[in-house]
C-alpha positions as CSV (number, residue, x, y, z in Angstrom):
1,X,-4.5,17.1,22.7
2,X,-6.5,18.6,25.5
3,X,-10.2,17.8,23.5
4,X,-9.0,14.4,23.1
5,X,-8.2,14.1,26.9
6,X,-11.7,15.6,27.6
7,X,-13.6,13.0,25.2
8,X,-11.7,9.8,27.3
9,X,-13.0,11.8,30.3
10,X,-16.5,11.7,29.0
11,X,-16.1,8.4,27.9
12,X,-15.0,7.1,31.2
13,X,-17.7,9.3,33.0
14,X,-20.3,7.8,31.0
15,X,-19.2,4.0,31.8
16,X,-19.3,5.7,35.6
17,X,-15.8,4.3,36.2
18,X,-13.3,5.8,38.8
19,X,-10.1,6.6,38.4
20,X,-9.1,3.4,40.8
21,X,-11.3,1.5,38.4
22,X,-9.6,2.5,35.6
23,X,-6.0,2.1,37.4
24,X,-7.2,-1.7,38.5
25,X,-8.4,-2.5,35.0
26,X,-5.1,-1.4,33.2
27,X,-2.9,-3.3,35.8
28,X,-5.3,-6.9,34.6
29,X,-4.6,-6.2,30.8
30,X,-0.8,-5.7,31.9
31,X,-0.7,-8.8,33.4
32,X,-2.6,-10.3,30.8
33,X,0.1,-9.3,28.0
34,X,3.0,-9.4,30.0
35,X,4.3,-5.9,30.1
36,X,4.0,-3.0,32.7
37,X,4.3,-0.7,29.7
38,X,0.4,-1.1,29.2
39,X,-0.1,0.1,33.3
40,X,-1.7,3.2,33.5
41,X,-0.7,4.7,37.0
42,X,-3.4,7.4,38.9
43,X,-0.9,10.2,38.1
44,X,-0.9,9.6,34.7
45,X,-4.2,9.0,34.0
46,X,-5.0,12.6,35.4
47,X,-2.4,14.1,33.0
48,X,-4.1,12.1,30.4
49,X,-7.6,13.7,30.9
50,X,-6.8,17.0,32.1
51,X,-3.1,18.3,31.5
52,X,-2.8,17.1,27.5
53,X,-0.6,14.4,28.4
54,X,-0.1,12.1,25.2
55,X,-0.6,8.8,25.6
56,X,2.1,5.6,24.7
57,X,0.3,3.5,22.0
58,X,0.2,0.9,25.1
59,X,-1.5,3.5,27.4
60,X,-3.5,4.2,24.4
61,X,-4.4,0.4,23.5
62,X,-5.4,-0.1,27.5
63,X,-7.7,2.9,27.7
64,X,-9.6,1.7,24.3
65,X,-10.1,-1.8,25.8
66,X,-11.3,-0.4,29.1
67,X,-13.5,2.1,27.5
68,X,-14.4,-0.3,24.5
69,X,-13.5,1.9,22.2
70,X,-12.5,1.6,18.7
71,X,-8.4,2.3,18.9
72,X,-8.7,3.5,15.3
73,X,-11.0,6.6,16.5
74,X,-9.2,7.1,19.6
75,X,-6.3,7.6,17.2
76,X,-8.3,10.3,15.4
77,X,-8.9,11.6,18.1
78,X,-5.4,12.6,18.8
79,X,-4.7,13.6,15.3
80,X,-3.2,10.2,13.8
81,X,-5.8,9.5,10.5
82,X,-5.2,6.2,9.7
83,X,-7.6,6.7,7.0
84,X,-5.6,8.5,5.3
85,X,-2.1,6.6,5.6
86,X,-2.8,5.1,1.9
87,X,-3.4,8.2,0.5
88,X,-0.3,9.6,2.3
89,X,2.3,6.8,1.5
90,X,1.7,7.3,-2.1
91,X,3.1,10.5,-2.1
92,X,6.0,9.4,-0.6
93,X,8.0,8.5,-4.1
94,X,10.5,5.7,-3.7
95,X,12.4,5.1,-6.7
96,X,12.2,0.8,-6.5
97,X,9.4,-1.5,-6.9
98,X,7.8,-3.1,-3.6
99,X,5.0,-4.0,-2.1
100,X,2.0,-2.0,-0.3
101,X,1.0,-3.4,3.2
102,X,-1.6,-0.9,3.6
103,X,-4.7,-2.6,4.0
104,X,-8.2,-1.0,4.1
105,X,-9.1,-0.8,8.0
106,X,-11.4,-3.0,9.5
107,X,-14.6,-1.0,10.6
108,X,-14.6,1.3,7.4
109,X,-17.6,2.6,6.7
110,X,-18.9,4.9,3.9
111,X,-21.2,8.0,4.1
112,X,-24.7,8.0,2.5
113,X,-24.9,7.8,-0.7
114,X,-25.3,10.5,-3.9
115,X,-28.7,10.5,-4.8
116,X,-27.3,8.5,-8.7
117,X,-25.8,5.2,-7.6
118,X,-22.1,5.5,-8.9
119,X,-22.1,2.6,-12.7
120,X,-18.5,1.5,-11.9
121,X,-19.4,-0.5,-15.5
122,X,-19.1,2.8,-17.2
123,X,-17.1,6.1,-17.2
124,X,-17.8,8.3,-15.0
125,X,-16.3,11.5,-14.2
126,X,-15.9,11.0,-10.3
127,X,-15.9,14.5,-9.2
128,X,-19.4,14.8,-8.1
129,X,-19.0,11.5,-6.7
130,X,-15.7,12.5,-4.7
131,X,-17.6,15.1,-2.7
132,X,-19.7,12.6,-1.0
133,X,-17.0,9.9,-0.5
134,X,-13.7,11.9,0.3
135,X,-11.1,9.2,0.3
136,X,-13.0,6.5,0.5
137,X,-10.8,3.7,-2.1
138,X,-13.0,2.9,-4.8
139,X,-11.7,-0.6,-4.2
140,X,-14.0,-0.7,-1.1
141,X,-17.2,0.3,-3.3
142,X,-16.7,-2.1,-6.0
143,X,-16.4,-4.9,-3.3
144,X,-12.6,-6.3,-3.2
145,X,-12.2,-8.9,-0.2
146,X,-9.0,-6.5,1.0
147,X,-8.1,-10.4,2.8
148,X,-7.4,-11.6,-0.9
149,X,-5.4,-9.0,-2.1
150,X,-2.6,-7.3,-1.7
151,X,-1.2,-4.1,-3.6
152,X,2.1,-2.6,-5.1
153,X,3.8,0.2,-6.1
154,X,5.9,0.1,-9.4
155,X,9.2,2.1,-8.6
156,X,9.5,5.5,-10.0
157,X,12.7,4.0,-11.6
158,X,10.8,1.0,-12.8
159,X,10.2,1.1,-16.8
160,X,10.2,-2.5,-17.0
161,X,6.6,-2.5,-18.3
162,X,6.2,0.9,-19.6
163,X,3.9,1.4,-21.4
164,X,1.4,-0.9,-19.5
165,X,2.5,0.2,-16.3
166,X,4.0,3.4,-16.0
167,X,6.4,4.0,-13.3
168,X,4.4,5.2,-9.5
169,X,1.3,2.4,-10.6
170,X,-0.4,1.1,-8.2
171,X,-1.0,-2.5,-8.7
172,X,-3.8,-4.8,-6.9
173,X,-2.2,-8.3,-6.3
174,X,-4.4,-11.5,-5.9
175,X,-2.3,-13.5,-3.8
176,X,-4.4,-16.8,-5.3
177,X,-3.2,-16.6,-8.7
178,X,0.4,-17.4,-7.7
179,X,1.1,-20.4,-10.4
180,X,2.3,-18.8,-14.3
181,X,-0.1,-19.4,-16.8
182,X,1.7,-21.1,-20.0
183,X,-0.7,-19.6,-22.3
184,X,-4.2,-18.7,-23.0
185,X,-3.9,-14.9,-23.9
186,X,-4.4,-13.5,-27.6
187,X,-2.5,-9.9,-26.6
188,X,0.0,-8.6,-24.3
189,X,-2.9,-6.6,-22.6
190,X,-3.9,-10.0,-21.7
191,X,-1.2,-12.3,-20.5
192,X,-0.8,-11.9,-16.8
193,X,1.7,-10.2,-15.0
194,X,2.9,-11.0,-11.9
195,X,4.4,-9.6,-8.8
196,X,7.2,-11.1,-7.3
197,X,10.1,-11.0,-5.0
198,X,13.4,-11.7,-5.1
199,X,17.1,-11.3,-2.9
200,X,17.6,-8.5,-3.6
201,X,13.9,-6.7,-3.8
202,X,10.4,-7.1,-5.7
203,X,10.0,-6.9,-9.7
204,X,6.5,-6.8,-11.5
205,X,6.2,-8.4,-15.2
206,X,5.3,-11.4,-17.2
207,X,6.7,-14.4,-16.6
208,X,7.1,-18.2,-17.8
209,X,9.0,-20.9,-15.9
210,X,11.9,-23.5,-18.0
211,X,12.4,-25.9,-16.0
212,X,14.4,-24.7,-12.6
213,X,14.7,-21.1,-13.8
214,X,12.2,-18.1,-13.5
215,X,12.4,-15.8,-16.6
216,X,10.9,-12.1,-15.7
217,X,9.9,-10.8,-19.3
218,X,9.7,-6.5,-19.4
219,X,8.1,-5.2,-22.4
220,X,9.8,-5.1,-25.4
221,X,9.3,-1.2,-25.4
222,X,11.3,-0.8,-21.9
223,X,14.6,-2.0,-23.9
224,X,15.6,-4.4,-21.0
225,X,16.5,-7.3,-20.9
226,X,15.0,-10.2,-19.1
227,X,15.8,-11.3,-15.7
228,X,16.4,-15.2,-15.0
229,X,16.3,-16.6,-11.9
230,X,16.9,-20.2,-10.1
231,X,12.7,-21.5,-9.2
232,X,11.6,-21.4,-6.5
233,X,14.9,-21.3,-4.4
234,X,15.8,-17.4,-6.1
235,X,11.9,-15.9,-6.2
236,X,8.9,-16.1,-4.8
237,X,5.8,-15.1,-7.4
238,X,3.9,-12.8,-4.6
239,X,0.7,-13.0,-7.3
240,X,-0.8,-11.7,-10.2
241,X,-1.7,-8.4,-10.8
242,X,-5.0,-8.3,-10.8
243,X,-6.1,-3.7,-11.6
244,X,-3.7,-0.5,-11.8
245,X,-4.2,2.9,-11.1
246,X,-2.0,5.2,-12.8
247,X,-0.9,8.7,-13.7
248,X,-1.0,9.5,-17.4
249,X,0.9,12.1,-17.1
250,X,4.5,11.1,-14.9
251,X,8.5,12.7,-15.5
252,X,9.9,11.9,-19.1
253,X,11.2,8.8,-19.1
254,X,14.6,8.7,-19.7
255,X,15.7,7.2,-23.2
256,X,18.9,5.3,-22.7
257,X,19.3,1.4,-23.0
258,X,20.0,-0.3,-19.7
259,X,23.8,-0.5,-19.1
260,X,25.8,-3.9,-18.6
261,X,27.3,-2.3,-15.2
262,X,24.9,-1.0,-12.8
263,X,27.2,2.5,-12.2
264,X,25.0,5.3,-14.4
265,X,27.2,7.8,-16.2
266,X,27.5,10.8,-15.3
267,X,27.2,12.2,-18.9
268,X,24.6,10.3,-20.5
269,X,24.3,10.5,-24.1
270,X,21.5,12.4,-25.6
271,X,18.4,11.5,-26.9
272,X,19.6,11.5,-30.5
273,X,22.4,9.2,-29.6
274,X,21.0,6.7,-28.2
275,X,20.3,4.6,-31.0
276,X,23.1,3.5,-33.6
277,X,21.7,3.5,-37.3
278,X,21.4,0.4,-38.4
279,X,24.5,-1.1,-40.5
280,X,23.6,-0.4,-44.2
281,X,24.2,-3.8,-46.3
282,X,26.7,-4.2,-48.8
């Protein structure tokens, strides 16, 4: 905290402001948004630069547009990676399907380049490649306009399209492609699946309109059923998913038939019971 207190020091010295300056500057922007939580009294700016006083992410917002300074670095500066928050909220596991509102940050840039372009046409093993980019998404070096598309994350409950998309996917989402194609694919690797969002949360899966109704088909390998809903007053189609990026290796998946009540049981049967022989005919 105290390096990053030093740098806004530097960086005030440099712009040869004074400490009234400063004071006078943040006291404009406070007017300018209507809040005295953006004011940056003499006192405090002191603590700021010289007694590891943190910042409020208004103090923090005021002393970047003084000092025109990006507010993402100044973040950095004070530990806070926001290139890294992707990264970070995918290993947070959450058990239903929703939505990523992580977008790539404006400003992103990438270091210099291996000395072999990366063939994103081909396979590649991406270890070499890794060591020059870090964490750089490879959606920002194959060009995705990050203001087209959005991204989510299939629950790690959510076998609804297993085996296409294993549970903990993450899915790119073209928010353009929101209308359900009535044909045109020769596989189920090619029908479109969309994303989608309902009362009571989000659901990923192919779909086909009748009329005023929404049907959300899973694969036939999940052994679930399809979900109907009223259109468009009972779901909203989000987009269609557009690339993944999955684990091959994930938690067994647990073999059981979904329930007609939504209570589990507490003694589920095992795997050998789960499916009835079929009736032998007479």
């Amino acid at each position: 905290m105290d390096r990053a207190g030093e740098k806004l020091r530097r960086v005030r010295e440099r712009l040869k402001l004074t400490y009234r300056d400063v004071v006078e500057a943040s006291q404009q922007i406070a007017h300018l948004r209507g809040s005295a939580e953006f004011l940056i009294p003499l006192s405090r700016l002191a603590d700021i630069e010289n007694g590891g006083r943190v910042p409020s992410i208004f103090r923090l917002y005021t002393l970047s547009a003084i000092y025109r300074q990006d507010f993402h670095e100044v973040l950095r500066w004070y530990g806070v990676p926001l290139e890294l928050l992707a990264s970070e909220a995918l290993h947070i596991g959450l058990r239903d399907t929703h939505p990523m509102r992580i977008t790539a940050q404006s400003g992103t840039s990438l270091p210099p380049p291996p000395e072999e372009d990366l063939d994103l046409t081909r396979t590649t093993f991406l270890n070499q490649f890794l060591r020059h980019y870090g964490k750089a998404p490879l959606s920002l070096i194959s060009g995705l306009d990050h203001h087209q598309y959005r991204y989510g994350l299939v629950g790690l409950e959510d076998w609804s399209m297993f085996p296409i998309l294993r549970p903990g996917t993450l899915v790119i989402i073209d928010e353009n492609r929101r209308k359900v194609a009535r044909g045109g694919w020769t596989s189920e690797f090619d029908r479109p699946i969309y994303f989608l969002e309902h009362r009571e949360g989000f659901a990923c899966g192919w779909c086909s309109v009748d009329g005023g109704r929404l049907i959300v088909h899973p694969h036939p390998a999940s052994e679930q059923p399809p979900a109907v809903f009223s259109y468009p007053d009972g779901i909203e189609i989000l987009g269609q998913v557009i690339g993944a990026a999955m684990l091959l290796e994930t938690r067994k998946r647990r073999h059981v038939r979904p329930s007609a009540t939504p209570a589990a049981s507490p003694n589920p049967p095992k795997k050998a019971d789960v499916r009835s022989p079929a009736p032998r005919p007479e």
